[in-house]
C-alpha positions as CSV (number, residue, x, y, z in Angstrom):
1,X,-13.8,1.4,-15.4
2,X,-10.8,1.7,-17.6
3,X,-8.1,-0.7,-17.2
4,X,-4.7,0.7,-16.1
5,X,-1.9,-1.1,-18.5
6,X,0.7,-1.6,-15.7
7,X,4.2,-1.0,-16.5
8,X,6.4,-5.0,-16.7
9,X,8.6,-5.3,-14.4
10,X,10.7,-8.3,-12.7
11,X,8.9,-10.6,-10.2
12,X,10.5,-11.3,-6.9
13,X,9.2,-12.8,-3.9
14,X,9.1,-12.3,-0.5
15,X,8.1,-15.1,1.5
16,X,4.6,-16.3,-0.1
17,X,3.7,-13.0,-1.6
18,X,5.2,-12.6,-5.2
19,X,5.4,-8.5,-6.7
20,X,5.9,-7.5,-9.9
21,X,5.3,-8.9,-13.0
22,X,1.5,-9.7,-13.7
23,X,1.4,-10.0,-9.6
24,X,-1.4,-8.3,-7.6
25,X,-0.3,-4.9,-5.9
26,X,0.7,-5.6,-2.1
27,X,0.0,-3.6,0.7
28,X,2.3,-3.0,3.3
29,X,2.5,-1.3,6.4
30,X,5.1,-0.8,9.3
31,X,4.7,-1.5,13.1
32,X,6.1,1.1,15.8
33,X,6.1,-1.1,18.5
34,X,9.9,-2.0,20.0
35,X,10.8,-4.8,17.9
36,X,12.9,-5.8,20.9
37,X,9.6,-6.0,22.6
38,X,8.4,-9.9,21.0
39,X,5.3,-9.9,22.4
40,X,3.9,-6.6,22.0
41,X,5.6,-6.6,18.6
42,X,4.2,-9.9,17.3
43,X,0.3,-8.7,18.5
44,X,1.1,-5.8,16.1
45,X,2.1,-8.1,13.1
46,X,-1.2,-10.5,14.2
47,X,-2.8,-7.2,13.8
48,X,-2.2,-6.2,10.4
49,X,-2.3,-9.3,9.4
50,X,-5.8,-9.9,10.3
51,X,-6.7,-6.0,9.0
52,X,-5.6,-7.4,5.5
53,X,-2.0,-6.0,5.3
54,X,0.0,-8.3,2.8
55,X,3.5,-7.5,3.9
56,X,4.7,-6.5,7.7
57,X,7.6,-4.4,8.1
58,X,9.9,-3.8,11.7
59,X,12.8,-1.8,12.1
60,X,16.0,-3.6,13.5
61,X,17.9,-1.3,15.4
62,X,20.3,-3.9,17.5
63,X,21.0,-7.7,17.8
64,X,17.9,-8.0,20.4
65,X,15.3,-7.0,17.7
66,X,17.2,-9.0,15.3
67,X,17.2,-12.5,17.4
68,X,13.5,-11.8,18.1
69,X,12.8,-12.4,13.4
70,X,12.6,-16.4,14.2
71,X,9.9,-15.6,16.8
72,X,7.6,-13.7,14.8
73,X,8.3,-16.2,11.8
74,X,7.3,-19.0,14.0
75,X,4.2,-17.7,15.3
76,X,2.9,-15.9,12.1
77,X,2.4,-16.5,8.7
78,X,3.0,-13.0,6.7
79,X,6.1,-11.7,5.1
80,X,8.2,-10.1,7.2
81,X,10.6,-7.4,6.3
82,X,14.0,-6.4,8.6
83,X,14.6,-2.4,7.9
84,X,18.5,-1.8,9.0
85,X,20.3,1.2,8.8
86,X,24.3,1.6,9.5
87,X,25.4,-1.9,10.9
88,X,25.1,-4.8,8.4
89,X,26.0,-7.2,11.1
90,X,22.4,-6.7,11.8
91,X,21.2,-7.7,8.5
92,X,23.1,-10.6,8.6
93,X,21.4,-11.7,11.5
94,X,18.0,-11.3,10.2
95,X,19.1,-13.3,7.0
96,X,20.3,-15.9,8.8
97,X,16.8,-15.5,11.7
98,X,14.9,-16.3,8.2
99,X,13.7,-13.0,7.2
100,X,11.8,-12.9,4.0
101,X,13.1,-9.4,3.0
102,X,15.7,-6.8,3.9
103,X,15.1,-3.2,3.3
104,X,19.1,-1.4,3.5
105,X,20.0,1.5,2.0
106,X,23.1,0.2,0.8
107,X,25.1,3.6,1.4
108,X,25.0,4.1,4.9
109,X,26.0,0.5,6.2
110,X,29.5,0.6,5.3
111,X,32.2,0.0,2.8
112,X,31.6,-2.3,-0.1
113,X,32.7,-5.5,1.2
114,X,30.2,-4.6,4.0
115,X,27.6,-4.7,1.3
116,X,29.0,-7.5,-0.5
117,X,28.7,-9.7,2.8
118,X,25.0,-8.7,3.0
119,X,24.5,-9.5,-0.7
120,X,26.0,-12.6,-0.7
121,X,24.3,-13.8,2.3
122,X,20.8,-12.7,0.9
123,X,21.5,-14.4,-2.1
124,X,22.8,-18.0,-0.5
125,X,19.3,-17.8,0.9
126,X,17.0,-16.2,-1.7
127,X,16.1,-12.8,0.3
128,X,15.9,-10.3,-1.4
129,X,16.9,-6.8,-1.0
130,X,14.9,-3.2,-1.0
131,X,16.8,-0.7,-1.4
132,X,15.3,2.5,0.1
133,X,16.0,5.8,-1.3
134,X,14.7,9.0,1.1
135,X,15.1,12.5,0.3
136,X,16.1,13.2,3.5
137,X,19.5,11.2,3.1
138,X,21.1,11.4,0.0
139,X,25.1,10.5,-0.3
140,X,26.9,13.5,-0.1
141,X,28.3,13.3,-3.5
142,X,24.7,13.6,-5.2
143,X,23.4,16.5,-2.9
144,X,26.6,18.5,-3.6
145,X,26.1,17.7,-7.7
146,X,22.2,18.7,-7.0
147,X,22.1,21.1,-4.2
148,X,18.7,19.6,-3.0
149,X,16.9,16.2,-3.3
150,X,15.3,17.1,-6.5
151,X,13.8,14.0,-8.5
152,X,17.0,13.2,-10.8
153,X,19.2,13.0,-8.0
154,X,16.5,10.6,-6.0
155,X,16.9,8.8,-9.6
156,X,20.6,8.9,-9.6
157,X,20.9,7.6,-5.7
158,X,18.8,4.7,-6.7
159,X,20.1,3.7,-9.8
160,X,24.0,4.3,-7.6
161,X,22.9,1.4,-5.3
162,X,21.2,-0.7,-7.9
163,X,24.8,-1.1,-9.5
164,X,26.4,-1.7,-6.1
165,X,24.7,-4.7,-6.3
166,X,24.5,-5.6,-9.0
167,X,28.5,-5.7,-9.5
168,X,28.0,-8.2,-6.8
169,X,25.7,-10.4,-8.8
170,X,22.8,-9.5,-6.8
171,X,19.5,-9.1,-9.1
172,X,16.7,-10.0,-6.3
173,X,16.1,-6.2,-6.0
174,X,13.0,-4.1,-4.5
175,X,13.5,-0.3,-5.3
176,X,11.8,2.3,-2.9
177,X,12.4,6.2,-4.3
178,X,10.3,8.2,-1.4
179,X,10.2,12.3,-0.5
180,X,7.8,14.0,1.9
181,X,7.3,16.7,-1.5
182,X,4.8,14.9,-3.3
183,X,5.2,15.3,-6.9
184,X,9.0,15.5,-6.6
185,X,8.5,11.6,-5.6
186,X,5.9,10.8,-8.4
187,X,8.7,12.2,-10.9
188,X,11.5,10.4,-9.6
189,X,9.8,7.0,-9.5
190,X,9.0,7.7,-13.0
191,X,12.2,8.4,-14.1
192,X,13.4,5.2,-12.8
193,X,10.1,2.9,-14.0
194,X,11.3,4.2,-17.7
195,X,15.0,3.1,-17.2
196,X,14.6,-0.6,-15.4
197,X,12.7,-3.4,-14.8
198,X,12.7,-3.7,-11.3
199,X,10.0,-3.9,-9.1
200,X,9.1,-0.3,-7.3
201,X,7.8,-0.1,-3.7
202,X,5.1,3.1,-3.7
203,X,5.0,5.6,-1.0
204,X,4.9,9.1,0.0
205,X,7.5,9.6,3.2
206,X,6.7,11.4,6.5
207,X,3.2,12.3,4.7
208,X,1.4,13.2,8.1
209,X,-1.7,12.5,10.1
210,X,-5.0,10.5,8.9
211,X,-6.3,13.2,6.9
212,X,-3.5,14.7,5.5
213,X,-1.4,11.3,5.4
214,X,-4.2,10.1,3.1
215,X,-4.9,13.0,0.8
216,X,-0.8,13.2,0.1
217,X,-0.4,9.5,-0.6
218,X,-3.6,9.3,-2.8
219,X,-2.1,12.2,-5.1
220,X,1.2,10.6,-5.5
221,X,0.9,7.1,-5.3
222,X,-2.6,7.1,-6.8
223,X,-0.9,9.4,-10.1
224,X,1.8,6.9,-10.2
225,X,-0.6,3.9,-10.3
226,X,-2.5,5.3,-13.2
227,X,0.9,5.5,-14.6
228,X,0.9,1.9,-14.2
229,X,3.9,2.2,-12.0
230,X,4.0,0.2,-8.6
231,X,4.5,-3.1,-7.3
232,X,3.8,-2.9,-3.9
233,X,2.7,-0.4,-1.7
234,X,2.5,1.6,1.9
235,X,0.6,4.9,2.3
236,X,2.6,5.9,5.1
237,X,-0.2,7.5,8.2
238,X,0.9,9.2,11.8
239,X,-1.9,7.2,13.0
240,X,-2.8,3.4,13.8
241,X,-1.1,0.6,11.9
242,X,-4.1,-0.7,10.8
243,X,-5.7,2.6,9.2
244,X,-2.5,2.7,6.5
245,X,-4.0,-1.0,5.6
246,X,-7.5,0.2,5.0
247,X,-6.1,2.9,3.2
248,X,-3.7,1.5,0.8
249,X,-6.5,-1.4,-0.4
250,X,-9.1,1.4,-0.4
251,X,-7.0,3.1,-3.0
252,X,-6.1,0.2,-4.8
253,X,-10.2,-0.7,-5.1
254,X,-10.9,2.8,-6.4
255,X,-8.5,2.1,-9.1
256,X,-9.7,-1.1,-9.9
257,X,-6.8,-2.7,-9.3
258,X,-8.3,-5.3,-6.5
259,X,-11.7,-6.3,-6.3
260,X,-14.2,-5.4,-3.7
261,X,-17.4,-3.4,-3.3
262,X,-17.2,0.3,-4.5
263,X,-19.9,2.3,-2.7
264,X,-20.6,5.4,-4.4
265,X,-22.4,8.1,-2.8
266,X,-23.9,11.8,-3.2
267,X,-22.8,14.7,-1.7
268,X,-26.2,15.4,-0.7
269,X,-28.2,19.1,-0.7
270,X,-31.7,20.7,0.1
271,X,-33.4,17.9,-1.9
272,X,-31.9,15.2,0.2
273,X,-34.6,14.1,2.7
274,X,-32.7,10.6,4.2
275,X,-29.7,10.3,5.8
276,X,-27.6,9.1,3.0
277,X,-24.5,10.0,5.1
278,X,-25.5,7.4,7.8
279,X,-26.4,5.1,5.4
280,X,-23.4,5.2,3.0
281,X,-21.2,4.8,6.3
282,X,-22.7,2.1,8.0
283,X,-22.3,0.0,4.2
284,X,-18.7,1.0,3.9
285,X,-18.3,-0.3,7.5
286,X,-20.5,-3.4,6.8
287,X,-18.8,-4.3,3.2
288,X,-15.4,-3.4,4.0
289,X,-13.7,-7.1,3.3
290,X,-16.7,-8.4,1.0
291,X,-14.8,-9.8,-2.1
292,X,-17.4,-8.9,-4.4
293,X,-16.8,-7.2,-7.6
294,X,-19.7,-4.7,-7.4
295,X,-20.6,-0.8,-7.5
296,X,-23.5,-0.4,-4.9
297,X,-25.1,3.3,-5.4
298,X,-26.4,6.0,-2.7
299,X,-28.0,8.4,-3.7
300,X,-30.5,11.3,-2.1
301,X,-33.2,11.7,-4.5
302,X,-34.1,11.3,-7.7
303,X,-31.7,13.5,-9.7
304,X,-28.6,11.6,-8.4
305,X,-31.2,7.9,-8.6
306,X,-31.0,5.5,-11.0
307,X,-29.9,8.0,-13.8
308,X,-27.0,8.9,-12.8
309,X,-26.3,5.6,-10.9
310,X,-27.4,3.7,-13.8
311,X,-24.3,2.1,-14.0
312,X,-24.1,0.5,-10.2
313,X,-25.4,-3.0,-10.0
314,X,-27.7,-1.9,-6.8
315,X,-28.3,1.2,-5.2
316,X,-30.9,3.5,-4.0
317,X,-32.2,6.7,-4.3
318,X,-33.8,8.7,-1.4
319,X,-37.6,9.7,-1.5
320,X,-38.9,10.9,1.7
321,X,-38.8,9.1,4.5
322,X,-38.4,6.2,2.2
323,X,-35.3,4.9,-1.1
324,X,-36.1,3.6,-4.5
325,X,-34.6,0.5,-5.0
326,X,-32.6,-0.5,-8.0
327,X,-30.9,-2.5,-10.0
328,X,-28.7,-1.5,-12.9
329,X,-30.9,1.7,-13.3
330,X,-33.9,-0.2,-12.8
331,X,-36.0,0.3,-10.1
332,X,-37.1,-2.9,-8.5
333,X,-39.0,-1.3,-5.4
334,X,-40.1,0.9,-2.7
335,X,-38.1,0.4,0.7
336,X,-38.8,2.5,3.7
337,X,-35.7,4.4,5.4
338,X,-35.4,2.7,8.7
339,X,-35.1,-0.8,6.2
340,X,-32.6,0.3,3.5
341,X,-29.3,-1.5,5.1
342,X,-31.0,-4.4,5.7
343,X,-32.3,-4.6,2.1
344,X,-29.3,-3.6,0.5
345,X,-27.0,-6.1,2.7
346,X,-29.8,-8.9,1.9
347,X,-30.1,-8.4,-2.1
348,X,-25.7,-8.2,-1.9
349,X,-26.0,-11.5,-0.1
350,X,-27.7,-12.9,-3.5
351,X,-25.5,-11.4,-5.9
């Protein structure tokens, strides 16, 4: 697989997890339980947490939810990330509850001494700051310059609060630039990866349900990824938590910018004659979270076998009623259909 030259930017850490720079890609994700509720909201954060997610985010819609941050630090052990809108009172409390990021968008919680107290606060006690930039809410000053949230006023919003803070002596800065219109987002993050060197926070807002959600946030995060652009992020699903997780590290493994098992299969025709669609799902299932660096093949017959496969460290390649077994193109054996699984999971076990 070609390897994607990523684009440098700053490193800046939240909590353990450090983004940017030569840092691995995080995946993030978002629960919608009442953060107000502590309970129900930390079994979501347990959640993710076991499902792989790297960095938890909650929204913080009043003091409640806020005083609830120590809880959830106290009793788990990933990043957590306070999204405020409007009252910066609120983001001062989440500072000061030991949050290990605020997400603000600085325009719409006040004046600038407003912003400066959340600035200063952050920085007494190295949290940083993302600012989030949506298409739906641009300051009314760039949407009147632009008429619609086209990608150069997306760049100029961001790049608006970037110097807010930054004329407070703020630098610990995570930039979000998301739009539900795909390529509109993909041009605006580009625009502002050519211009700084902070960190960028990938996503495609209000994307949809599974299927959709997906299929949106693998065009535009995925194209801005092969950019090398991207430091973190969350491929935003009307759907369980947990399924964004899968998702974002999914995409990030076809890429080849994690390791993990990539299972490649046929589309299968009239000359398949096993069930390579059971048998390719019940692998992904089975070698979801194996950390191995392989390309395990599945193929339906001998055209799509170990020719075409030749590349994949193991595979096989239906017969009838029975798979070819192979390694690197070469076939080691003969397996019968009700045994390829097991086989397959016993020879991954060696590798």
């Amino acid at each position: 697989m070609a390897e994607i030259t990523r684009r440098k930017s700053r490193e800046v850490k939240i909590g353990k997890v450090a983004i940017g720079a030569n840092n691995a890609i995080a995946v993030q994700s978002m629960t919608f339980t009442k953060t107000s509720d502590k309970e129900k909201t930390l079994e979501q954060i347990l959640s993710l947490e076991k499902a792989g997610c790297d960095i938890v985010r909650f929204s913080v819609p009043d003091e409640e939810s806020a005083k609830n941050i120590s809880y959830f630090k106290e009793h788990s052990s990933i990043p957590l990330v306070a999204d405020i809108h409007f009252n910066y009172r609120l983001a001062l409390i989440a500072a000061q509850q030991g949050i290990d990021k605020i997400r603000i968008n600085p325009g719409n919680i006040g004046d600038r001494d407003r912003v400066k107290a959340v600035a200063d606060e952050c920085k007494k006690r190295g949290i940083p700051i993302r600012i989030g930039v949506n298409g739906g809410s641009l300051e009314k000053h760039i949407l009147e310059k632009y008429g619609v949230p086209c990608p150069e006023a997306l760049f100029e919003s961001a790049m608006f609060h970037v110097r807010l803070l930054e004329e407070f002596d703020f630098h610990d800065i995570v930039v979000s630039i998301k739009s539900s219109d795909v390529k509109g987002t993909v041009e605006a993050n580009r625009l502002f990866a050519s211009r700084t060197e902070y960190p960028l926070h990938l996503g495609v807002t209000e994307a949809g349900t599974e299927r959709m959600g997906i299929i949106k946030s693998s065009a535009g995060i995925g194209a801005m990824l092969l950019d090398g652009i991207g430091d973190t992020l969350r491929v935003s699903l009307t759907d369980e938590v947990e399924k964004e997780v899968a998702a974002g590290r999914d995409l990030l493994k076809s890429l080849g910018l994690i390791h993990g098992v990539n299972i490649v299969s046929c589309p299968t025709c009239a000359r398949t004659n096993i069930n390579v669609i059971g048998i390719a799902t019940r692998l992904h299932e089975l070698l979801d979270n194996c950390p191995k660096d392989i390309k395990v093949a599945v193929m339906g017959c001998a055209v799509n076998g170990p020719g075409e496969a030749k590349d994949a460290d193991i595979g096989i390649a239906g017969g009838v009623n029975d798979a070819l077994l192979f390694k690197k193109g070469e076939v080691i054996g003969k397996i019968p259909e009700d045994r390829v699984i097991e086989t397959l999971m016993n020879e991954i076990e060696k590798m």
